[in-house]
N, C-alpha and C positions, 0 to 999 in steps of 0.2 A: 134589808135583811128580814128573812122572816121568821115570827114568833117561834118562840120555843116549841118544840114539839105538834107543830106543823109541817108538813111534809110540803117542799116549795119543790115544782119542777125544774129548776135550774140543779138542783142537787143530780135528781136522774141524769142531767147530760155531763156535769161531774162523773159519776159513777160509770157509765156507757164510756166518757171519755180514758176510764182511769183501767178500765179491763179490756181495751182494745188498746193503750201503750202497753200492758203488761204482757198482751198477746203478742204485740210488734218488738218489743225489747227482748222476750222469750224465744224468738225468731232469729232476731240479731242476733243475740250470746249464744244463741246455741247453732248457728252460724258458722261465727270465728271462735267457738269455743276449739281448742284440740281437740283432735280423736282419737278415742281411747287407746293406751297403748298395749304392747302385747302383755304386759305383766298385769293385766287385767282379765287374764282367762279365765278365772274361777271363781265360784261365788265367795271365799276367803278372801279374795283377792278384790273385790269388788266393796265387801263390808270395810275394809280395810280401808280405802279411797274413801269412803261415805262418813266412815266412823272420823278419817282426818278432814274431811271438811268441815265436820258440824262443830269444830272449834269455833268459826267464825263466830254461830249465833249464840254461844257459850260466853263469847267475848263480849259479843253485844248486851247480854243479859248482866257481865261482871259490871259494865259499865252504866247501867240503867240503876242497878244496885247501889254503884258508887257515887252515883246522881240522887238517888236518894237518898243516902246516907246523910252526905253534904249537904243534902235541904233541910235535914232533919238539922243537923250540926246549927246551921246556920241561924234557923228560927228558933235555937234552944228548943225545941220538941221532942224531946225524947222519950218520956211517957205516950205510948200510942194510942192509948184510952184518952187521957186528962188532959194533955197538953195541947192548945192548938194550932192548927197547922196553917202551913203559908198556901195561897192555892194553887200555888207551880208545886208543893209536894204529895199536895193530894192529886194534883195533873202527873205527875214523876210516877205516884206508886200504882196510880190506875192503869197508865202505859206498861210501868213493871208486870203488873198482876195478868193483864191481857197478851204481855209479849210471853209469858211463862203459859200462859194456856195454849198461847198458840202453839209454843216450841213445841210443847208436850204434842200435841198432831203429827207434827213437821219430823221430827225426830223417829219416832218408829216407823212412819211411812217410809219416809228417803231410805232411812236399811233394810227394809223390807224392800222396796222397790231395787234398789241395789243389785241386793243379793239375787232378787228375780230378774234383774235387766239381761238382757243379749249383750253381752259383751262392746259388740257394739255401737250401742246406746248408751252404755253407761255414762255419758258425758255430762248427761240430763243432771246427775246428783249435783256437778258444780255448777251448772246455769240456775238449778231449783235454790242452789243454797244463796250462789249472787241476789236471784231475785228476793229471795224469803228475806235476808237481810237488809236488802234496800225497803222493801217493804216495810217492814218493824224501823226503820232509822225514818221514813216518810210518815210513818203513825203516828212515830214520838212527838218529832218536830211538829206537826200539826197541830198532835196534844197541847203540846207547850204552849204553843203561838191561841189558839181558840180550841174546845173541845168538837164543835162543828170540820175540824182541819182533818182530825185524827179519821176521816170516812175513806180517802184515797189511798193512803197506804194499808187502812183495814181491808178496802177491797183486794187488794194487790196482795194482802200476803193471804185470804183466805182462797183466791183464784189459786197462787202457789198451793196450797193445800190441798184444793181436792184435784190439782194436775196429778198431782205428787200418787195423793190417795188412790184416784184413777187407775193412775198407772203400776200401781201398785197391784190392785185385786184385779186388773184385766190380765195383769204376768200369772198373776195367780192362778186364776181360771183358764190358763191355759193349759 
């Protein structure tokens, strides 16, 4: 393994590995994803679909929360200043704080994207959200496991991101 804050080429074929399955998975799900149906004509109608999927990474985030919490509970730490912590809670609330930065991206994007999709294409919001989510649950578990882990689902949800973002200002600029 290599030292700390050394950059080892094995990591690049990691990372080369981890956005060409996110490109092949993106492919797949959007695949055999459904197509859209007709109660998808309008852009009300689109935010509506986007606004109900983005429950999932809402879920994901209550439960990263209450991953926390419970690390907190557990190592009596509940001063956040004073008290110290175990290193799966400071792994737990780094995961949390990076999965909240991310949403924050992912979230205005996808309903903007939405609302600007071709009817369509609107399918994209559910494949963007499957991925984004697998993504953030591949961060975590990494986090968890080694902080060197948490690079392949980082790549995979920032790849989601700027698909998302992309496709977003290319609608726009139309």
């Amino acid at each position: 393994m290599a030292r700390q804050g050394r950059f080892d080429r094995r990591y690049l074929f990691s990372f080369g590995g981890v956005v060409i399955g996110t490109v092949l998975a993106w492919g797949l799900l959007f695949a055999f994803w459904p197509a859209a149906s007709a109660f998808v004509g309008n852009a009300g109608d689109r935010l509506a679909l986007a606004a109900g999927l983005l429950v999932w990474p809402a879920l994901l985030l209550l439960v990263m929360v209450f991953a926390v919490a419970l690390a907190r509970l557990a190592s009596a730490a509940f001063d956040p200043l004073n008290d110290p912590e175990s290193g799966f809670q400071r792994r737990a609330q780094r995961a949390l704080t990076n999965s909240v930065e991310q949403t924050t991206i992912f979230v205005p994007a996808l309903l903007a994207a939405a609302v600007l999709a071709d009817p369509a294409d609107v399918r994209f919001a559910g494949v963007m959200t499957a991925l984004f989510c697998a993504g953030r649950i591949l961060f975590w578990a990494g986090y968890v496991v080694n902080a060197y882990y948490r690079a392949p689902g980082m790549i995979m949800t920032l790849n989601i991101n700027i698909a998302v973002v992309a496709y977003a200002v290319y609608r726009a600029m139309q």
